[in-house]
C-alpha positions in Angstrom: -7.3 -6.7 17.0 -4.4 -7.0 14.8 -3.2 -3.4 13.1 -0.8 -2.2 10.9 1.1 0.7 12.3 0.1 3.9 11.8 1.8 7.3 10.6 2.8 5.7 6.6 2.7 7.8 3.5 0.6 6.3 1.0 1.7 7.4 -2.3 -0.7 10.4 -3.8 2.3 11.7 -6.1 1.7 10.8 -9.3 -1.6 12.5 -11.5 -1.7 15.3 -8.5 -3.6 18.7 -9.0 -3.1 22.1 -7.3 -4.9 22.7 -4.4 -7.9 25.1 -4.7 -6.5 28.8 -4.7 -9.5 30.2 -2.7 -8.7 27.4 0.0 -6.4 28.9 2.6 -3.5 26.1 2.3 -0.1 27.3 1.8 2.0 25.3 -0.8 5.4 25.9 -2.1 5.9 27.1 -6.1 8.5 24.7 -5.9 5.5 21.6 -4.9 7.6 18.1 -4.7 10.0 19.3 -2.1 13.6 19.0 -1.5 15.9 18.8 -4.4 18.9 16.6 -4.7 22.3 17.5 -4.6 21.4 19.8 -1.6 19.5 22.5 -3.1 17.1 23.6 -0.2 13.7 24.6 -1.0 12.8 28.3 -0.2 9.7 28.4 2.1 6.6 31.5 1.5 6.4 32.0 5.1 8.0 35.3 5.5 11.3 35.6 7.6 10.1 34.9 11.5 7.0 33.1 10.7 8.8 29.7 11.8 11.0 31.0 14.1 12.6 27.2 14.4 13.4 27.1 11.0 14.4 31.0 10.5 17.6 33.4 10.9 17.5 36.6 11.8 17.7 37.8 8.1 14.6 35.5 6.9 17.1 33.0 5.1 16.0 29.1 5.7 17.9 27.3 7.9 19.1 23.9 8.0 15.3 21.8 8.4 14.0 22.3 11.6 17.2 23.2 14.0 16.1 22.9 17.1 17.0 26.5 18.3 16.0 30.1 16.5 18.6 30.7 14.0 20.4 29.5 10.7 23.0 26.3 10.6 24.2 24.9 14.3 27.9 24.8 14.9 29.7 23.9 17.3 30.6 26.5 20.4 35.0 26.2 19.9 33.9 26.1 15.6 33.5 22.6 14.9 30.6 20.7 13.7 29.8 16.9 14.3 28.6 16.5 10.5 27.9 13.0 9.2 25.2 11.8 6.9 22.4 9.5 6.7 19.4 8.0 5.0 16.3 6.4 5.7 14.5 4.3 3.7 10.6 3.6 4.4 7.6 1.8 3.0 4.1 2.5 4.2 0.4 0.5 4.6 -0.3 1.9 0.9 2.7 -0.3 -0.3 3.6 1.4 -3.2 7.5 1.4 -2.8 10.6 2.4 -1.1 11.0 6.3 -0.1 14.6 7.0 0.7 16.4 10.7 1.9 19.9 11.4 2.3 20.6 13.1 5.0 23.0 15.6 6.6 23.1 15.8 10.0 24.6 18.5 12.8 24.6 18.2 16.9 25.0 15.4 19.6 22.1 12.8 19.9 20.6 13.7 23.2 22.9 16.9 23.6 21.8 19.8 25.0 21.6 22.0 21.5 19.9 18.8 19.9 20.6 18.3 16.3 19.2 19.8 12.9 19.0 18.4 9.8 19.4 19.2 6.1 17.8 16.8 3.1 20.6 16.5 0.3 18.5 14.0 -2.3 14.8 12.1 -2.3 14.3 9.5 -4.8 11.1 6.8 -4.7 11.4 3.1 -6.1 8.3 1.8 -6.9 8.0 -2.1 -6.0 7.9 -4.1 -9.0 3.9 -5.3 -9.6 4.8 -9.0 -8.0 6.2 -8.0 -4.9 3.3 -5.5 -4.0 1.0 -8.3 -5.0 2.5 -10.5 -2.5 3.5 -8.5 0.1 -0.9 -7.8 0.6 -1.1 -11.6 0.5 1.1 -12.0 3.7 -0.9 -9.1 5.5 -3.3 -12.1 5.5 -1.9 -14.5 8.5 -3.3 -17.6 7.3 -1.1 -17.0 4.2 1.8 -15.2 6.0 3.5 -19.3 6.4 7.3 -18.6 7.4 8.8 -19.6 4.2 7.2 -16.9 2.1 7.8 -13.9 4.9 11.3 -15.2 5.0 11.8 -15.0 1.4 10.0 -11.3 1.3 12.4 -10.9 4.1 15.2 -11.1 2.0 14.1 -9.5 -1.2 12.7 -6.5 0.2 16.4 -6.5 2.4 17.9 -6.2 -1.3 15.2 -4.1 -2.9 16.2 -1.5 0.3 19.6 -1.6 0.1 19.6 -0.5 -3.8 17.2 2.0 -3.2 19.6 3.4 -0.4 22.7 3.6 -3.0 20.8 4.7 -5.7 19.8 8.4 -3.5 23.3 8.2 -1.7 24.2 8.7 -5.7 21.6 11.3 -6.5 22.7 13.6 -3.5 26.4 13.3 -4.6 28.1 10.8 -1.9 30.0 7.3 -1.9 28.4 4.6 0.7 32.3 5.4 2.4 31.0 8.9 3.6 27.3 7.8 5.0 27.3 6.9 8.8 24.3 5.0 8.8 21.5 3.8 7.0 17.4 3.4 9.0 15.2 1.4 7.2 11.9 1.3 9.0 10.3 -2.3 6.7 7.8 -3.2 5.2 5.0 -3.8 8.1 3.0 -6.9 7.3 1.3 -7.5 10.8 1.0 -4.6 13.8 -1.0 -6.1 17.5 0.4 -4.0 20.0 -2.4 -5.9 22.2 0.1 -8.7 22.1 3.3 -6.8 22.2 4.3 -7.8 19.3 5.1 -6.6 15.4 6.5 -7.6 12.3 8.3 -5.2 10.0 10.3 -7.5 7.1 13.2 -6.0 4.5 16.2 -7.6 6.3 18.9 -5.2 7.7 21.6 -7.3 7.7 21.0 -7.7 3.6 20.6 -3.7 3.7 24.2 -3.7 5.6 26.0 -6.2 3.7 25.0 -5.0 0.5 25.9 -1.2 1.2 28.5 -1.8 3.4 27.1 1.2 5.7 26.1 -0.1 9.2 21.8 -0.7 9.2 19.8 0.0 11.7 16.2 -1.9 11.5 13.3 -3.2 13.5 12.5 -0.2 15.6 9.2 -0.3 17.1 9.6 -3.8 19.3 11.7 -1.8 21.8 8.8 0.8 22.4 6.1 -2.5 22.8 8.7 -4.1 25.5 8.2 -1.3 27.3 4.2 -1.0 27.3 4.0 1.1 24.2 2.5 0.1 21.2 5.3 0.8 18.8 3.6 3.4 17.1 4.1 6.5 16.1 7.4 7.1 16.6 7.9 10.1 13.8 6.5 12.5 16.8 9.9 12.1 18.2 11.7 14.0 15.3 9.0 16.4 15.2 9.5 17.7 18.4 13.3 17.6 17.5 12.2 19.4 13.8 9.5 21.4 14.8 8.8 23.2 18.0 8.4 27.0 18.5 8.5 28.8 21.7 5.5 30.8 20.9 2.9 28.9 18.7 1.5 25.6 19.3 1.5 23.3 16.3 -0.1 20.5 14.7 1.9 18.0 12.5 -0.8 15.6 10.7 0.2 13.1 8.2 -2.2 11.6 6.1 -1.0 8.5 4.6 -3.0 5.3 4.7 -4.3 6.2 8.2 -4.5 9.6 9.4 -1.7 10.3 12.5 -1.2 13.9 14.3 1.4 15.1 16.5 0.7 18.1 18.9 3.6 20.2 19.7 2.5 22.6 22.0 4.4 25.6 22.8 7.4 25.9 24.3 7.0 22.2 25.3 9.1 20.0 26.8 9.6 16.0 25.3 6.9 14.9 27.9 4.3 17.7 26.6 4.1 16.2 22.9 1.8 13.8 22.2 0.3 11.9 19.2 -2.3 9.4 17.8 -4.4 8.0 14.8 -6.9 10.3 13.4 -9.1 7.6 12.1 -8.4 6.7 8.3 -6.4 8.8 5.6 -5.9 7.7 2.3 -6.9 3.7 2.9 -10.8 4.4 2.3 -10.3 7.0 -0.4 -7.8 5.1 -2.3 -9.7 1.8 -1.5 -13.1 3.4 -3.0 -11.4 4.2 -5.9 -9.7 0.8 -6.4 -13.2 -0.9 -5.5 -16.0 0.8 -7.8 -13.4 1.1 -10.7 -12.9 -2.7 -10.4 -9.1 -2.2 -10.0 -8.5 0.6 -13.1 -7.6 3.5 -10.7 -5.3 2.4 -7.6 -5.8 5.8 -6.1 -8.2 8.7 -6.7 -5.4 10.2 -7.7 -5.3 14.7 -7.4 -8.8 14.2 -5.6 -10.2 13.4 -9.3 -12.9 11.5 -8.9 -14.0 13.0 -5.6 -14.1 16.5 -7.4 -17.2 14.8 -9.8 -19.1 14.2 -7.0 -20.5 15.2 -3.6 -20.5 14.1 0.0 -23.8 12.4 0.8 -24.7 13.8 4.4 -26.6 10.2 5.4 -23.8 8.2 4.6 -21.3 10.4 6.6 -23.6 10.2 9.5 -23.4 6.5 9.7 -19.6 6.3 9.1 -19.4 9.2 12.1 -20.3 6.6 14.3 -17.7 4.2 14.3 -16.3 3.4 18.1 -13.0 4.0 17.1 -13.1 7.9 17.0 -14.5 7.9 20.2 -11.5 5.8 22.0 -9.3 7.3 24.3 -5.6 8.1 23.2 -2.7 7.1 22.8 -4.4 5.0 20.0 -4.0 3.3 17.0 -5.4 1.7 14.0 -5.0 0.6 10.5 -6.2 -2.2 7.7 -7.9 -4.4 10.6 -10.7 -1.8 11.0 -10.6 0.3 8.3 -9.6 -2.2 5.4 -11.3 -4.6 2.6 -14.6 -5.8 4.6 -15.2 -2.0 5.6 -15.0 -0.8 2.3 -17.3 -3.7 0.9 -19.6 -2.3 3.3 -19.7 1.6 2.4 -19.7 0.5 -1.2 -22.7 -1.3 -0.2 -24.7 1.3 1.5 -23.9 3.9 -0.7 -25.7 1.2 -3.8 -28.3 1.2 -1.2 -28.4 5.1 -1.0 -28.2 5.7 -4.8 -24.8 7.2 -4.6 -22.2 7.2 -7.9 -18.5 6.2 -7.9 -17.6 9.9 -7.1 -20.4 10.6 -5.0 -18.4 7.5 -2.6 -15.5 9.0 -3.3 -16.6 12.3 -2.3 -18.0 11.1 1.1 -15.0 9.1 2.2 -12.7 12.3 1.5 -14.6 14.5 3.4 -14.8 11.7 6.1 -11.1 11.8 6.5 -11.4 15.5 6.7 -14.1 15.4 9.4 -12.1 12.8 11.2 -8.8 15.4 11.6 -11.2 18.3 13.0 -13.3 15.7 15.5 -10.1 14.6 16.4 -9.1 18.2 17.1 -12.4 18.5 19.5 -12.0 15.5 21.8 -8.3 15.3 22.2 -6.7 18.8 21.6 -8.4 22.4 21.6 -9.1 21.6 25.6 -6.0 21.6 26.2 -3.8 23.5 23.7 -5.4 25.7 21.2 -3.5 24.9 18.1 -2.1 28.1 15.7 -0.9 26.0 12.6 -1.7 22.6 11.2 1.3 21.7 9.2 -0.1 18.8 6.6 2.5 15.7 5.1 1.6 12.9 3.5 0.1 11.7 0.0 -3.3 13.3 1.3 -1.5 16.4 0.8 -1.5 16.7 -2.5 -5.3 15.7 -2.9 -6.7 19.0 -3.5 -10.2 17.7 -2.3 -9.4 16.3 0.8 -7.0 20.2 2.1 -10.1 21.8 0.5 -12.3 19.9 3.1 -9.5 19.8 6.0 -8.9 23.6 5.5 -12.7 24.3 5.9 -13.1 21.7 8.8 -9.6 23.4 10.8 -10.6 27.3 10.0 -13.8 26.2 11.4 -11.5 25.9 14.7 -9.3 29.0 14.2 -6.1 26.6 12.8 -4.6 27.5 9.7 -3.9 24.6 7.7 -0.3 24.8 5.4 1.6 22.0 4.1 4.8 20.6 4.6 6.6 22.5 1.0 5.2 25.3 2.6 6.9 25.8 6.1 10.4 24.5 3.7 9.8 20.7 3.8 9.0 18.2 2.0 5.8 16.1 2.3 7.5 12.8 0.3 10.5 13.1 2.5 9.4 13.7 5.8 8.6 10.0 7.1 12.2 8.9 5.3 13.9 11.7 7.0 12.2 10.6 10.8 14.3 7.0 10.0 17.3 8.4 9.0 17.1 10.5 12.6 15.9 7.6 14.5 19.2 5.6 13.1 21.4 8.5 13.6 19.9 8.6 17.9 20.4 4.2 18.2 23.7 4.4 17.1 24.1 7.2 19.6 22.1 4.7 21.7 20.1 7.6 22.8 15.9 7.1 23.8 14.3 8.2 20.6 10.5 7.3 21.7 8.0 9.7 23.3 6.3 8.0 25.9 3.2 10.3 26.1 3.0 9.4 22.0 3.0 5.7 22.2 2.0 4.9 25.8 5.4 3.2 27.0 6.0 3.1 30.3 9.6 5.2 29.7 11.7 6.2 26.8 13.4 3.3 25.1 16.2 3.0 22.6 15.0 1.9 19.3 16.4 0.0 16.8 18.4 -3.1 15.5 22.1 -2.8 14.8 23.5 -5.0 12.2 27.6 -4.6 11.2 29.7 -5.1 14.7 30.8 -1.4 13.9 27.1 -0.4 13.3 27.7 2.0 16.6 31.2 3.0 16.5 30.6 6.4 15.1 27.9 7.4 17.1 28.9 6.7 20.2 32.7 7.7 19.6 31.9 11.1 18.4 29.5 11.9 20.8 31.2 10.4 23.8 34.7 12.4 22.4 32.6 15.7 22.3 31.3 15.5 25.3 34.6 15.1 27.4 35.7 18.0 25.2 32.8 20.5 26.7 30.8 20.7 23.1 27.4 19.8 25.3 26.2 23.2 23.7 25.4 24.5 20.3 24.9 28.2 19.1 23.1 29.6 15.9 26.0 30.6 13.1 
């Protein structure tokens, strides 16, 4: 079976509500994340809470440095500083997020690297594009000439977005080393070793003049993987603690978690689908409203209603929760013909719009915690499920997660509140992954997408697309700067 790959942010932004306060979810004052211009967003953890992400004086460091401590610098007092941006478009296709990045450390050094968001911006995709780009997630209507014209469109639609946030965080293209762009995914069958991601990169490069790197999962599948998820591989840069073991769970169109145990090593993290995210709850909402809402947007219609305990029980049963991991999934299983048939059987049961839409929230909730039970707690007992995503910022769906994960003994927090940013995040993994292929550094987990050994990801387009990568590193490690300290 054909699938769409997994681990995209659909886009719950706009209409959101405020989580419940008698739910124990942490969120930021500050909710929306980063600023531009490279105002970092104060965290409500207290000092020492994220010991990966704190100083000794309870000031935030640079996002996620990979050591204890505040910026990273180099041991003789210099830093390798260049920035970055990543550009990506998820399975809910509602536009372009791109991050500008800053960026400190060697690609596969020893000290690892940290990273610091200067500007966020996302481009909606004017109303004919979107339309067609879920026409060619059809293969019978996917015919070359039209993927190769969404090819170049979306190549042009990228590179504009990328200069328009290397603008609002206060750079010229001259200063950005790189630019990721992970596509637009219009067909995903890792059972065939194959995918399609379309937005060309060599449009992205030639119309930036900043070297592109593109097309970054077909390296994992030639190794055995199945492209997918590859974001686990900056969150074990990002994320990991010596002493807590930690969840990362994105909920865009499907449902993805990473486990980063603690004190782990890159072969101890591992990831895979959760089952579906915001696909059925957005898709419920889309369906019973006859096309008036494209997203229950803040949880809203959910909220009206209640989760019908029948229906649940029936949707519990699909095979795929039940499949061994690494796995993955996406529109194949969970997309138009699935939906028909919950709208369906909920006629059948008497349920309302937001009776539906209540029982396919809390689905997604149940989903995360079964999850939890067959591929986790057995072996690492979790302390902290860290939430990103659009389904963050459905106040329904945390309200259910929370209740499903204290069930379990995790706390449940979301990415504003541990200092990130839940719009970001995915954007930010792409402009890392670019910044380790032009290092030509592995930048896959193998344990996260079943490849038979780490691979370097990623497309290169510009001849010079890896001259500052590899010079910089290669000139720092003759030096001796194979090590990093906190400042």
């Amino acid at each position: 079976m054909a699938m769409p790959e997994s681990g995209e942010v659909a886009d719950e932004r706009r209409g959101t509500a405020t989580a419940d306060p008698a739910v124990a979810v942490e969120r930021s004052e500050a909710d929306g994340g980063f600023k531009g211009g490279g105002q970092q967003q104060r965290s409500r953890f207290e000092a020492g809470s994220m010991p990966g992400m704190f100083g000794e004086k309870g000031e935030p460091s640079l996002l996620g440095a990979s050591e204890p401590g505040a910026g990273i610098s180099w041991e003789k007092g210099e830093q390798l500083r260049r920035y970055a941006v990543g550009l990506m478009s998820g399975t809910s296709v509602d536009g372009i997020d791109a991050a500008a990045v800053e960026i400190i450390g060697v690609p596969g050094g020893d000290g690892g690297v940290s990273v610091r968001l200067l500007a966020f911006e996302n481009k909606p995709y004017p109303a004919d594009v979107r339309r067609e780009i879920f026409e060619l997630f059809d293969p019978a209507r996917a015919t070359v000439d039209r993927v190769g014209a969404m090819n170049v469109r979306l190549g042009r639609l990228y590179a504009d977005a990328a200069l328009s946030v290397i603008g609002k965080a206060g750079l010229s293209p001259a200063d950005v080393s790189v630019v990721g762009s992970h596509g637009q995914t219009i067909y995903h069958a890792p059972e065939a070793g194959f995918t399609v991601q379309i937005g060309e990169g060599a449009v992205i490069a030639a119309r930036t003049g900043i070297p592109c790197v593109s097309d970054f999962r077909p390296a994992d599948l030639a190794v055995g993987g199945q492209g997918a998820p590859l974001v686990p591989f900056t969150e074990y840069l990002l994320y990991r603690e010596p002493d807590r073991t930690l969840l990362l769970q994105n909920i865009g169109g499907i449902g993805n978690v990473t486990v980063i145990p603690a004190g782990c090593g890159p072969e101890d993290v591992y990831a895979f689908d959760t089952g579906p995210g915001n696909m059925l709850i957005d898709g419920v909402a889309s369906l019973v409203t006859g096309g008036a809402l494209a997203m229950d947007a803040g949880g809203a219609l959910a909220a009206r209603g209640s989760a019908n305990e029948t229906l649940l029980g029936e949707l519990r049963q699909d095979a795929y929760y039940a499949l061994p991991v690494p796995k993955s999934t996406g529109r194949e299983r969970f997309g138009a013909d699935y939906l028909e048939r919950i709208v369906r059987r909920g006629r059948e049961l008497g349920l309302s719009d937001a009776d539906l839409a209540a029982t396919v929230t809390r689905l997604t909730a149940w989903s995360i915690g079964d999850a939890y039970d067959r591929f986790i707690a057995a072996r690492y007992a979790a302390d902290l499920m860290i939430v990103g995503g659009g389904g963050s910022y459905n106040p329904v769906l945390m309200r259910d997660l929370a209740a499903e994960m204290a069930a379990r003994g995790v706390t449940v927090a979301t990415q504003e509140a541990v200092g990130g940013s839940s719009d970001a995040k995915e954007a930010i993994a792409f402009a890392l992954l670019a910044d380790y292929a032009m290092a030509r550094q592995p930048a896959n987990l193998p344990a996260a997408t079943g490849a038979a050994r780490p691979a370097v990801l990623g497309r290169s387009r510009t001849e010079h697309s890896t001259r500052l990568g590899l010079q910089a590193r290669q000139a720092l490690l003759e030096r001796g700067y194979s090590r990093v300290r906190a400042q």
